[in-house]
Every structure is written in structure tokens, then in C-alpha cells.
CHARMM-style PDB file with segment names, atoms N, HN, CA, C and O in Angstrom:
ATOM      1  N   UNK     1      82.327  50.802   2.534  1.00  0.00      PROA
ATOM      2  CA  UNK     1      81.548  49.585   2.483  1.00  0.00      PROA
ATOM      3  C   UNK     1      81.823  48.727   3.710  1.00  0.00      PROA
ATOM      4  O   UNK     1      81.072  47.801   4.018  1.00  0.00      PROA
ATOM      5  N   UNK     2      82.832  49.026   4.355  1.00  0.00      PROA
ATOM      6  HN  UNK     2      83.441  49.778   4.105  1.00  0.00      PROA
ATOM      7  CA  UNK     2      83.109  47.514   5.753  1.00  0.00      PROA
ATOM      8  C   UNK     2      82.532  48.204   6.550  1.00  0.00      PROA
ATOM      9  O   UNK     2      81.729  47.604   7.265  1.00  0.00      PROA
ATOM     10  N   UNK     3      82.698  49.818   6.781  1.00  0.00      PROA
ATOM     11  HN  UNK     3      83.351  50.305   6.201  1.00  0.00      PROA
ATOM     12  CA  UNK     3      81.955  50.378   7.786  1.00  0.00      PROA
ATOM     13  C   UNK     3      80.741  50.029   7.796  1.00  0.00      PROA
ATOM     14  O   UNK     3      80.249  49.611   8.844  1.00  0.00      PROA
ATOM     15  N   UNK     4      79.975  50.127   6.602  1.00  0.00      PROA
ATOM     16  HN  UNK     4      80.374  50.466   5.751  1.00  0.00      PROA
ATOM     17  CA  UNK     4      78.205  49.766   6.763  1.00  0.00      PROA
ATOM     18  C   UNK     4      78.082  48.312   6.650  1.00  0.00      PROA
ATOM     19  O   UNK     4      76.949  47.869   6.465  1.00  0.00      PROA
ATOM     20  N   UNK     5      79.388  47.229   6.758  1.00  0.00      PROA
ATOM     21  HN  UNK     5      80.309  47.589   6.908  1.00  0.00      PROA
ATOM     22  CA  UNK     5      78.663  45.862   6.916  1.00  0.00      PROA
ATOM     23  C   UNK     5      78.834  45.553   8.375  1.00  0.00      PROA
ATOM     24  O   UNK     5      78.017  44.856   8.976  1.00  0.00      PROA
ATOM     25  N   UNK     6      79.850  46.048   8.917  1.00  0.00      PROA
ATOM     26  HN  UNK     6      80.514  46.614   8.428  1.00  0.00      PROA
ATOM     27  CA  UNK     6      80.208  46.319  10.248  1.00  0.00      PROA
ATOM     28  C   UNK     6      79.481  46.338  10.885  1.00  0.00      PROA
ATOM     29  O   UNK     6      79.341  45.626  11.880  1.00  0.00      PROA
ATOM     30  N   UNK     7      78.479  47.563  10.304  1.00  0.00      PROA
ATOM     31  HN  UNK     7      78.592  48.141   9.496  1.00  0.00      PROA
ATOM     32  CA  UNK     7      77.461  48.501  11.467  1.00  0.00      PROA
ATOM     33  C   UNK     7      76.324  47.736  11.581  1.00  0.00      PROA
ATOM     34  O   UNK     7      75.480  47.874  12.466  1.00  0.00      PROA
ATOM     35  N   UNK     8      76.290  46.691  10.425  1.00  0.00      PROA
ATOM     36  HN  UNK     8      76.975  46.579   9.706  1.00  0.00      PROA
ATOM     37  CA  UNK     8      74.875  46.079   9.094  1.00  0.00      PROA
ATOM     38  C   UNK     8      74.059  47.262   8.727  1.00  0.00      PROA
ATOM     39  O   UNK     8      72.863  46.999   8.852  1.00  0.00      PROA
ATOM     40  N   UNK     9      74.264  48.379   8.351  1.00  0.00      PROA
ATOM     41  HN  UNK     9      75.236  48.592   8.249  1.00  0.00      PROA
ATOM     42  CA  UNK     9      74.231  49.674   7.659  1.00  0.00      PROA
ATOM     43  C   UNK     9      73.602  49.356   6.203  1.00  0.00      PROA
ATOM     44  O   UNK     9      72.619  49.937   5.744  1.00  0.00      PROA
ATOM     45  N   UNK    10      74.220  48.495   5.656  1.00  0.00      PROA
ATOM     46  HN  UNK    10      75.018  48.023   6.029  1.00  0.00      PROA
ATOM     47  CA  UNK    10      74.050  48.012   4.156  1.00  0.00      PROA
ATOM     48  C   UNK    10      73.045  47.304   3.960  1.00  0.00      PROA
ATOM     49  O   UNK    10      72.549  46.399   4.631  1.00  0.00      PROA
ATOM     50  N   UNK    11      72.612  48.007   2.479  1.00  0.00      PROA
ATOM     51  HN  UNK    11      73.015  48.742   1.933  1.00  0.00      PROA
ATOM     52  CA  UNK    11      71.029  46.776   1.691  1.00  0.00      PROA
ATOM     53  C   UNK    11      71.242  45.575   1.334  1.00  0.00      PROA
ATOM     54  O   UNK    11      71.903  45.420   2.361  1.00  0.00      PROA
ATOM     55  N   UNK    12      71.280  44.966   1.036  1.00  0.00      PROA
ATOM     56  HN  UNK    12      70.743  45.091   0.202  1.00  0.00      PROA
ATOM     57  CA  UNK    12      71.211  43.917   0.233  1.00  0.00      PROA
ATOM     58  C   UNK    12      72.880  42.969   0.048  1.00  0.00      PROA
ATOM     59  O   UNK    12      73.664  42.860   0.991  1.00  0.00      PROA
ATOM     60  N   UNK    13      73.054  42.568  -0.896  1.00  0.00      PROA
ATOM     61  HN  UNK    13      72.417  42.656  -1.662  1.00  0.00      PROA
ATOM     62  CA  UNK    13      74.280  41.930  -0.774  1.00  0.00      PROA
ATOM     63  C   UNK    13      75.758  42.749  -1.407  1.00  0.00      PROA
ATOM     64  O   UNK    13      75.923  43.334  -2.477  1.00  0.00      PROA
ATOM     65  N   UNK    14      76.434  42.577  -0.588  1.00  0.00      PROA
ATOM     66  HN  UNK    14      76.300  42.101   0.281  1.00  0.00      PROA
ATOM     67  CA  UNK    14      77.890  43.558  -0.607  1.00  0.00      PROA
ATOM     68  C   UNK    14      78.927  42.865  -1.316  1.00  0.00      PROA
ATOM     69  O   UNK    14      79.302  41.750  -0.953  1.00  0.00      PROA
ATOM     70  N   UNK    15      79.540  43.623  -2.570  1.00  0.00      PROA
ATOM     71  HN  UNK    15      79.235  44.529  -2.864  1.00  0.00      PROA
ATOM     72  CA  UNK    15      80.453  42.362  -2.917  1.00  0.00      PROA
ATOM     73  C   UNK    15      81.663  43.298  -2.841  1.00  0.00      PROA
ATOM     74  O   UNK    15      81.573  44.522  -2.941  1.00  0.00      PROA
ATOM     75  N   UNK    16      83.065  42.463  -2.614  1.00  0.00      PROA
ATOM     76  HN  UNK    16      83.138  41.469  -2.533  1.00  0.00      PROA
ATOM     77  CA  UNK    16      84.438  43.732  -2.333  1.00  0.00      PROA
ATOM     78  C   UNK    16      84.932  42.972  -4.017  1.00  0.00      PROA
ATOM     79  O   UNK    16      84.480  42.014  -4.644  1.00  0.00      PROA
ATOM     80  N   UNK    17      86.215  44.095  -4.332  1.00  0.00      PROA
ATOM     81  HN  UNK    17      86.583  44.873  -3.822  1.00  0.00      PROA
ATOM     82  CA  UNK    17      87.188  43.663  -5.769  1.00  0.00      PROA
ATOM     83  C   UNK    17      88.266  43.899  -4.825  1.00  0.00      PROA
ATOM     84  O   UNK    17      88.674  44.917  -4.267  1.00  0.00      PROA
ATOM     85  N   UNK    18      88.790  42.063  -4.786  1.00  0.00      PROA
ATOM     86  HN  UNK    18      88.458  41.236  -5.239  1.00  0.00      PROA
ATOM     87  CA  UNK    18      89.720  42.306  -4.494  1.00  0.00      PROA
ATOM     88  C   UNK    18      91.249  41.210  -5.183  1.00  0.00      PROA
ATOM     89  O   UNK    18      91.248  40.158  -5.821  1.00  0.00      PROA
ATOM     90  N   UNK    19      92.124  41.886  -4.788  1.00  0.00      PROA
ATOM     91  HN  UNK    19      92.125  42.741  -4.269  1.00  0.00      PROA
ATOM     92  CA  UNK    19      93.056  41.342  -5.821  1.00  0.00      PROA
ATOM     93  C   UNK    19      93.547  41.881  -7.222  1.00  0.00      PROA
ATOM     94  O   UNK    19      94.729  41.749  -7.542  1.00  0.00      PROA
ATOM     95  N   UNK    20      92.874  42.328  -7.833  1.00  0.00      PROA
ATOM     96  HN  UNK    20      91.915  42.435  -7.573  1.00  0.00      PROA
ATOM     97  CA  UNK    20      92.926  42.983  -8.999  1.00  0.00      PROA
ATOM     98  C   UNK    20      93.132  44.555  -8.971  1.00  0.00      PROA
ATOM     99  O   UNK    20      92.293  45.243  -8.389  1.00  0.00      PROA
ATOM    100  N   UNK    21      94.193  45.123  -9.568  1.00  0.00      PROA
ATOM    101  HN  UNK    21      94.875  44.565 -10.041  1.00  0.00      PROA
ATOM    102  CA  UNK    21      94.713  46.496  -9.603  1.00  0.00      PROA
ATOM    103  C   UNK    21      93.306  47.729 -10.207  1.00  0.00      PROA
ATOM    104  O   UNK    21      93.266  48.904  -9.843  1.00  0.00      PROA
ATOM    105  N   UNK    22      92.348  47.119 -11.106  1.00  0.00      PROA
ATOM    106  HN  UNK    22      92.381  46.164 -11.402  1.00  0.00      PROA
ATOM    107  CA  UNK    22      91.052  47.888 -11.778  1.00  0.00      PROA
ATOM    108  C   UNK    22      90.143  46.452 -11.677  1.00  0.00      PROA
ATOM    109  O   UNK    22      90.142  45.292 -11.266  1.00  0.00      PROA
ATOM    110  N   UNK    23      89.330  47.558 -12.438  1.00  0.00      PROA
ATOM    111  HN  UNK    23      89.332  48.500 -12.773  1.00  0.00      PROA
ATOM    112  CA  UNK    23      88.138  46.289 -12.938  1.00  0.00      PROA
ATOM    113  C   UNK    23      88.350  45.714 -14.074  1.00  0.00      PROA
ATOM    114  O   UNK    23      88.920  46.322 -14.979  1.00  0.00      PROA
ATOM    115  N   UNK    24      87.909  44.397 -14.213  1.00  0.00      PROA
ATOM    116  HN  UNK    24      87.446  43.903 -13.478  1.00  0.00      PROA
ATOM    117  CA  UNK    24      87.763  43.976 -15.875  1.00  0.00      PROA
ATOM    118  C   UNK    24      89.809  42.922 -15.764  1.00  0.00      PROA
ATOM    119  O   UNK    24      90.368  42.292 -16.662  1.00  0.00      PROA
ATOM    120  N   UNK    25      90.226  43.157 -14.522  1.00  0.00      PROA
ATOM    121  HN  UNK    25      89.772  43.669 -13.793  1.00  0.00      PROA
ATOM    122  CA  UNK    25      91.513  42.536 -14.125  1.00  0.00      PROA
ATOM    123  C   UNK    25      91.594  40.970 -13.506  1.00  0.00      PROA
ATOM    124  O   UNK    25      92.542  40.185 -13.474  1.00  0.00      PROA
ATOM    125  N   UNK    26      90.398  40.858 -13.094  1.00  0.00      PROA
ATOM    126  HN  UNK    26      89.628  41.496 -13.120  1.00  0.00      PROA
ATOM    127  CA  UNK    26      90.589  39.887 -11.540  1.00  0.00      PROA
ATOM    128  C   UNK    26      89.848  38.517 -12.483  1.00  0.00      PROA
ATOM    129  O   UNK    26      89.537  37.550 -11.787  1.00  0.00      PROA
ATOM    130  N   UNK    27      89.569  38.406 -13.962  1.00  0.00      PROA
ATOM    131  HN  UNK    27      89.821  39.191 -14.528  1.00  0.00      PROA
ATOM    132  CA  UNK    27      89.637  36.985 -14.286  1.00  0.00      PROA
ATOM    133  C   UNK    27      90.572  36.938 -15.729  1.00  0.00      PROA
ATOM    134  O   UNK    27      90.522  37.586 -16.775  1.00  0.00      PROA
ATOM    135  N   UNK    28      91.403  35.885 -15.255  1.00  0.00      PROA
ATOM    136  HN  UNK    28      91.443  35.358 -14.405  1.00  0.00      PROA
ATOM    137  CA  UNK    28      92.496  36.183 -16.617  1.00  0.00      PROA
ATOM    138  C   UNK    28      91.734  35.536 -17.889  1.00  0.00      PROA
ATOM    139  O   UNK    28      91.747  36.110 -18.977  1.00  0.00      PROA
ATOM    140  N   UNK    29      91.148  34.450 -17.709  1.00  0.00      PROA
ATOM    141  HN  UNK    29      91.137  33.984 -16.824  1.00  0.00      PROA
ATOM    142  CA  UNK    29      90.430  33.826 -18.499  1.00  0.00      PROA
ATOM    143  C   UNK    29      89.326  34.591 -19.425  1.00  0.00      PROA
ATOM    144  O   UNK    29      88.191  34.698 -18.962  1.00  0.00      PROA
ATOM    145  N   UNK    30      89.671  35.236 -20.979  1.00  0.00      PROA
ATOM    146  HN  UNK    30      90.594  35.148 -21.355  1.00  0.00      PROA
ATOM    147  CA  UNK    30      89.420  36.204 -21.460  1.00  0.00      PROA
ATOM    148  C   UNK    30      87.958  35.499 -22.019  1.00  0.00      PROA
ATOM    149  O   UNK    30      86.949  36.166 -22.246  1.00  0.00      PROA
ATOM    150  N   UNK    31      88.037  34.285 -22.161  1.00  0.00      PROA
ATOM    151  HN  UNK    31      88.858  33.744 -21.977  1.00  0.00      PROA
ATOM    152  CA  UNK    31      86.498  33.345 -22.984  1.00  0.00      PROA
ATOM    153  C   UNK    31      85.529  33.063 -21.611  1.00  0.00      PROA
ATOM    154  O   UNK    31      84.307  33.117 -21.748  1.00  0.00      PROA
ATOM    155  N   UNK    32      86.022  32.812 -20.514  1.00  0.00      PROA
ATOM    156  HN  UNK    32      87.015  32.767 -20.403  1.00  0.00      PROA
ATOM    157  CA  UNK    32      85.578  32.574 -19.501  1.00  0.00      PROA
ATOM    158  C   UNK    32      84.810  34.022 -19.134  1.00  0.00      PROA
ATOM    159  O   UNK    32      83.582  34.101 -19.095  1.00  0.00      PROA
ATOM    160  N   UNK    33      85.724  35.181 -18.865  1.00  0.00      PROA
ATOM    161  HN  UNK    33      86.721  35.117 -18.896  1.00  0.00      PROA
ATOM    162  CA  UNK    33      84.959  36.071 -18.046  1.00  0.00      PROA
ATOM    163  C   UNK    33      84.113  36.466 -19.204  1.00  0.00      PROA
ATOM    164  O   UNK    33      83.136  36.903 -18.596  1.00  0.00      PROA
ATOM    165  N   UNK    34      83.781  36.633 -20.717  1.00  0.00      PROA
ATOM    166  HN  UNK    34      84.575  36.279 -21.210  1.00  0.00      PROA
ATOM    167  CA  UNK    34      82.889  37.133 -21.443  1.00  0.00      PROA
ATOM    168  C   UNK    34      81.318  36.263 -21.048  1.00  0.00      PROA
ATOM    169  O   UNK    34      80.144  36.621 -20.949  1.00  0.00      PROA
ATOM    170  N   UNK    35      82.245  34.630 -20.865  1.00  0.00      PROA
ATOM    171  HN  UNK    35      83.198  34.340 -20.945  1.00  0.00      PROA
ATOM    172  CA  UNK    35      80.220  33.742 -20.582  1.00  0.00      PROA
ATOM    173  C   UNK    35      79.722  34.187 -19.442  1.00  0.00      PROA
ATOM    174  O   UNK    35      78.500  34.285 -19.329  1.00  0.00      PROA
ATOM    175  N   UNK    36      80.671  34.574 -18.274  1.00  0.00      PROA
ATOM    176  HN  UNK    36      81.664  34.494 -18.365  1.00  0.00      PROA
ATOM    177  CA  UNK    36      80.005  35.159 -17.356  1.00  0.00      PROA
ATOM    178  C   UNK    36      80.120  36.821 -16.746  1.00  0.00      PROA
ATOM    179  O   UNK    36      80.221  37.231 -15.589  1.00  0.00      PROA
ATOM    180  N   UNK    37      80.072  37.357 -17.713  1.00  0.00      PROA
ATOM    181  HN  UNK    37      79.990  37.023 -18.653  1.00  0.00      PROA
ATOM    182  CA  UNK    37      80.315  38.977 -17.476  1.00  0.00      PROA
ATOM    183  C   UNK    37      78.299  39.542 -17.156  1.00  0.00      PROA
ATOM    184  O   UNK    37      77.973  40.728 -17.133  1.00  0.00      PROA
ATOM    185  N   UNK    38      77.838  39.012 -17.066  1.00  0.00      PROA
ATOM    186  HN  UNK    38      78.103  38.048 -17.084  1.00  0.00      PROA
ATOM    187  CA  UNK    38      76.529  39.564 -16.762  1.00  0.00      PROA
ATOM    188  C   UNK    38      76.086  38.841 -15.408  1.00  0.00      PROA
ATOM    189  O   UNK    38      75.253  39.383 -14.682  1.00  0.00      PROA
ATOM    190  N   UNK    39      76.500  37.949 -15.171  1.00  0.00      PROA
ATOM    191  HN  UNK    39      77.177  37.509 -15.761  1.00  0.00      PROA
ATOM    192  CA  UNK    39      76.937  37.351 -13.102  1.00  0.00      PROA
ATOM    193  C   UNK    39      77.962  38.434 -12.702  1.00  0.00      PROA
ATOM    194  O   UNK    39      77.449  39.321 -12.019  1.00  0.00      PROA
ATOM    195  N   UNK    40      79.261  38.590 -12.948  1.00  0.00      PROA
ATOM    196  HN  UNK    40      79.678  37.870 -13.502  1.00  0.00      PROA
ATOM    197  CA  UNK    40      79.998  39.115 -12.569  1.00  0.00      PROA
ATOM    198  C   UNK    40      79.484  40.965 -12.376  1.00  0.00      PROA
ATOM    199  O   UNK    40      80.017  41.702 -11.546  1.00  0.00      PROA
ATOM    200  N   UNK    41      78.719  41.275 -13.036  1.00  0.00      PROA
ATOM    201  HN  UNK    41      78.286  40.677 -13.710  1.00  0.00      PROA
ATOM    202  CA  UNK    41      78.620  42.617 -13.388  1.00  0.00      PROA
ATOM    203  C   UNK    41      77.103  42.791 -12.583  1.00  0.00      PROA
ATOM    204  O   UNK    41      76.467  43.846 -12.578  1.00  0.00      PROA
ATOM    205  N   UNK    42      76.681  41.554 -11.922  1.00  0.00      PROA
ATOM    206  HN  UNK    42      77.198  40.697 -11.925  1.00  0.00      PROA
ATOM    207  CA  UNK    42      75.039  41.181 -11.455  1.00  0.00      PROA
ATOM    208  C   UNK    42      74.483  42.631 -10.670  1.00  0.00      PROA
ATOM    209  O   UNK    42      73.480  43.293 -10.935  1.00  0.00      PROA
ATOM    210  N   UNK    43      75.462  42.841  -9.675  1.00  0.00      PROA
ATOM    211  HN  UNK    43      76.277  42.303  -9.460  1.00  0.00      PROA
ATOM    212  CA  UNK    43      75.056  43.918  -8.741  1.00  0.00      PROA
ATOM    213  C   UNK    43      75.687  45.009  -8.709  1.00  0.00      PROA
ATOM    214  O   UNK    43      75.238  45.801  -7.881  1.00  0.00      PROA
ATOM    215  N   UNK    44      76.495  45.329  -9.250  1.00  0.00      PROA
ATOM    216  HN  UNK    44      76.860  44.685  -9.923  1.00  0.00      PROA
ATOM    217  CA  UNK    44      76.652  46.711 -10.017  1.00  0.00      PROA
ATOM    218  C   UNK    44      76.193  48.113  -9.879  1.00  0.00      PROA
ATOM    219  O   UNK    44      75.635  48.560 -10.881  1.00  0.00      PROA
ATOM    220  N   UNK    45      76.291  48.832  -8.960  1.00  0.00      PROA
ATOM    221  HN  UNK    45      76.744  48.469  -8.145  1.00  0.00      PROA
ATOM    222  CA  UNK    45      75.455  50.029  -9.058  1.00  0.00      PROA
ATOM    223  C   UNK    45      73.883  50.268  -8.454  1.00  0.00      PROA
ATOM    224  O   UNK    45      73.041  51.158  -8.575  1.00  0.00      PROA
ATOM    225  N   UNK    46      73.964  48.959  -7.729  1.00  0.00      PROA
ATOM    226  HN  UNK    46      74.647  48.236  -7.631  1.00  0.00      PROA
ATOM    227  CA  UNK    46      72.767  48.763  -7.234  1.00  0.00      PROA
ATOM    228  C   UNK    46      72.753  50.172  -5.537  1.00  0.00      PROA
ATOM    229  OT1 UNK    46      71.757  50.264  -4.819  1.00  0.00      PROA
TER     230      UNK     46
END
């Protein structure tokens, strides 16, 4: 992924995970990340 933002190689908007050892890690706030787990999850597989 840095290579193709580097190059501007890449579609649309690029998001990195960082900080967090997996996914589903990087908000501790367990009520918080459920109201926004469909922002967080927005671009996904795109």
C-alpha cells in the first residue's frame, strides 16, 4: 500500500492499521467502537 501511494498507483482513499497488534484492537472503548463499527469498517475491501 505505501508503494502505490508513493507512486499515486492507488484508487480512491487509503487507510493504514496502525498501532494495534490485529483488527478489532485499535479502539479500547468496547460501546464506542460498536456506534461506530460501520465508519470504521467504511472501506473495507474496497
Amino acid at each position: 500500500a505505501a508503494c502505490d501511494v508513493k507512486g499515486n498507483l492507488h484508487q480512491g482513499k487509503v487507510g493504514v492499521l496502525t498501532l494495534a497488534p490485529t483488527d478489532g484492537l485499535g479502539v479500547r472503548n468496547t460501546e464506542k467502537r460498536e456506534r461506530h463499527l460501520e465508519a470504521i469498517n467504511r472501506f473495507r475491501g474496497i
